[in-house]
C-alpha positions in Angstrom: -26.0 15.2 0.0 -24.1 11.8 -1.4 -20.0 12.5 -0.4 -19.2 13.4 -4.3 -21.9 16.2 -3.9 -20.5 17.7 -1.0 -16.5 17.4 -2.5 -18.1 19.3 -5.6 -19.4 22.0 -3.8 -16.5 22.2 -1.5 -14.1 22.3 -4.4 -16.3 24.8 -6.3 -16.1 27.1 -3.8 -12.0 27.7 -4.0 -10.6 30.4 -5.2 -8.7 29.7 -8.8 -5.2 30.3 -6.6 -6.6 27.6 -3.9 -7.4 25.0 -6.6 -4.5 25.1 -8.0 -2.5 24.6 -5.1 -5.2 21.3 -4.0 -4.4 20.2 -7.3 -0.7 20.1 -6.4 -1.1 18.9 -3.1 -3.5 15.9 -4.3 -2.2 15.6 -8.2 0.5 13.1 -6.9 -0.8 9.8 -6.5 2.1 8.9 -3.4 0.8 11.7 -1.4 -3.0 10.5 -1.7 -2.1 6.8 -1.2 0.1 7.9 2.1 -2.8 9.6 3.6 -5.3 7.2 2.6 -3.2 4.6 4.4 -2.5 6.6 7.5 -6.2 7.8 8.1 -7.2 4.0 7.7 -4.5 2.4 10.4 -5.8 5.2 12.9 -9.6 4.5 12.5 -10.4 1.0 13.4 -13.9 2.0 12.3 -13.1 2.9 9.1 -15.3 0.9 6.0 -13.3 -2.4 4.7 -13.8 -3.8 1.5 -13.2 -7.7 0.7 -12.3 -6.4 -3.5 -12.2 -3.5 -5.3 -16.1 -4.3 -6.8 -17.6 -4.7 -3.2 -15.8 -0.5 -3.3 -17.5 0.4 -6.3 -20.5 -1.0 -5.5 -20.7 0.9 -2.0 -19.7 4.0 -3.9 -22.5 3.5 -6.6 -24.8 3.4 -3.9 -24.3 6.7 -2.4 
């Protein structure tokens, strides 16, 4: 199951009332960014990309 798959199903299987609050949580772009940032300076094996197409190309491939 590629990640998208599994974040579908995941977020299909909320309750109206817990969607709405993820899509509070999540809808601002700050927040997101923040703990994008935060995961990525505490994993020093976490994926880095050289530009944003090498990104979308490791995406597409999933």
């Amino acid at each position: 199951m590629s990640t998208r798959e599994c974040a579908v199903s995941v977020l299909a299987s909320l309750s109206e009332e817990k969607m709405l609050e993820f899509i509070k949580l999540f809808a601002d772009k700050n927040t997101i960014a923040r703990m994008e940032t935060e995961q990525m300076a505490n994993d020093p094996t976490a994926q880095r990309f050289k530009s944003v197409d090498d990104l979308f190309e490791e995406l597409d491939s999933e």
